[in-house]
Each structure stands twice: as structure tokens, then as C-alpha cells.
N, C-alpha and C positions, 0 to 999 in steps of 0.2 A: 662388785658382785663376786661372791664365792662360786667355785666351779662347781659343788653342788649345789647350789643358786642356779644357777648357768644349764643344770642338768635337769632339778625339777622343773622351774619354767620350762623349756624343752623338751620334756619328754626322752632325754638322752638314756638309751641304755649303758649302764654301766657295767664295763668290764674291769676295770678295775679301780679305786680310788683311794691313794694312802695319802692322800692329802687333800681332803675335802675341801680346806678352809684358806685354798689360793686364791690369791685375789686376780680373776681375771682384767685383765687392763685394756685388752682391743684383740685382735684377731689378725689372722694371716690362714690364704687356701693356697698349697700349693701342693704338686708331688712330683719337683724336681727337687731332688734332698740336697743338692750343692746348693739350692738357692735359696732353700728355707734356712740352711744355716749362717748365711749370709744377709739374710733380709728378715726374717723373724725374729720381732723384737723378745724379752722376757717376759712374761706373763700373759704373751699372747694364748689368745685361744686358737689351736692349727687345726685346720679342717682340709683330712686328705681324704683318697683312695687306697693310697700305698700300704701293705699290711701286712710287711715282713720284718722281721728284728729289726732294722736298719734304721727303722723310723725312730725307734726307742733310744738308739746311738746318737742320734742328731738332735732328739729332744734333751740328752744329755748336756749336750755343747750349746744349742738355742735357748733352753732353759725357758719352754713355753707350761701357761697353766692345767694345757691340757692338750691332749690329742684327740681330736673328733674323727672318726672313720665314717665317710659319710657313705651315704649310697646304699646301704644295707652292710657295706664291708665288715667282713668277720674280719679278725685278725689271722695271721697265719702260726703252726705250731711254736709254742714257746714264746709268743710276743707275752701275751700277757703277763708269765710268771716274768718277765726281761724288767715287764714296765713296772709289778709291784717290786720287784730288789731296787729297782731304780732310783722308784718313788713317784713315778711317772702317772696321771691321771691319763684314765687311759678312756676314750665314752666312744659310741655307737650310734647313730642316726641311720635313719629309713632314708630320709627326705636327702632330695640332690644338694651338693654342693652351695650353689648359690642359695638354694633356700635355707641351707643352716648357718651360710653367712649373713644373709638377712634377718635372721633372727638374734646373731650375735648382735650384729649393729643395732638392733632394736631396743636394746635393752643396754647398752654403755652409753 
């Protein structure tokens, strides 16, 4: 499944998306960033909180298909413009945590 697959099914808002046609491969929630970069596979779909540049750095080195903000989380200034130079898909959820991982799983 495409991460805009991933988005329509879901209802994810998108904040940014310069690579629609990732293929997401399984998921990972965390918002220790030592550990997502350690434990988040590639292609994962990450569902945080966290929603400072910092995120966009770690998605650099984890090389996930996308970053989920869950919980209503906005991003904080400058992430977005961080995540399109990146290349970083960047999306938005209302719903908790675990409910946009359930929804990941639902659908891989």
C-alpha cells in the first residue's frame, strides 16, 4: 500500500507529501527519537506526538514511509517546509495513537 493509500483509506490529513507512491511496508509509534532510529524499520509507517524539526532528522536516518502526527498534533514552525526539502511524507490524524495504529495494521 501507497502512503497515499494509507492516507485516503484513513482520512489522514496531509501536511505534506512529495512522495506519494511509497510503499508502506508495516509501522512503528514511538516519541523516543533515540529509539525510533534504532528500532524503526524502512518503510515503516511512524505514528508520533513529537512535532519539532527533530522528527524530520530521524526520519532522515530511519528512512520511514511516512510520519503520522497523531492526536490532533500540528507540527511545529518550520517542520513542514524541513519535511518537503527532505522528501519526508509528512500526514496528520485526529484519532489517538493506538487507534491509527490499528488502523495501520488493518490494512497490511
Amino acid at each position: 500500500m501507497t502512503v497515499k493509500e494509507l492516507c485516503e483509506k484513513n482520512g489522514y490529513k496531509v501536511i505534506c507529501m512529495p512522495d506519494p507512491e511509497r510503499e508502506v511496508m508495516g509501522g512503528y509509534a514511538g516519541d523516543l527519537l533515540s529509539w525510533v532510529m534504532g528500532r524503526a524499520d524502512a518503510g515503516d509507517a511512524w505514528v508520533t506526538i513529537m512535532s519539532n524539526v527533530n522528527i524530520i532528522a530521524v526520519a532522515s536516518l530511519a528512512d520511514p514511509a511516512c510520519i503520522i502526527l497523531s492526536e490532533g498534533v500540528e507540527p511545529d514552525d518550520g517542520v513542514r517546509e524541513r519535511a518537503e526539502m527532505q522528501g519526508v511524507n509528512l500526514l496528520s490524524s485526529r484519532d489517538d495513537t493506538f487507534a491509527v495504529c490499528a488502523q495501520i495494521a488493518s490494512l497490511l
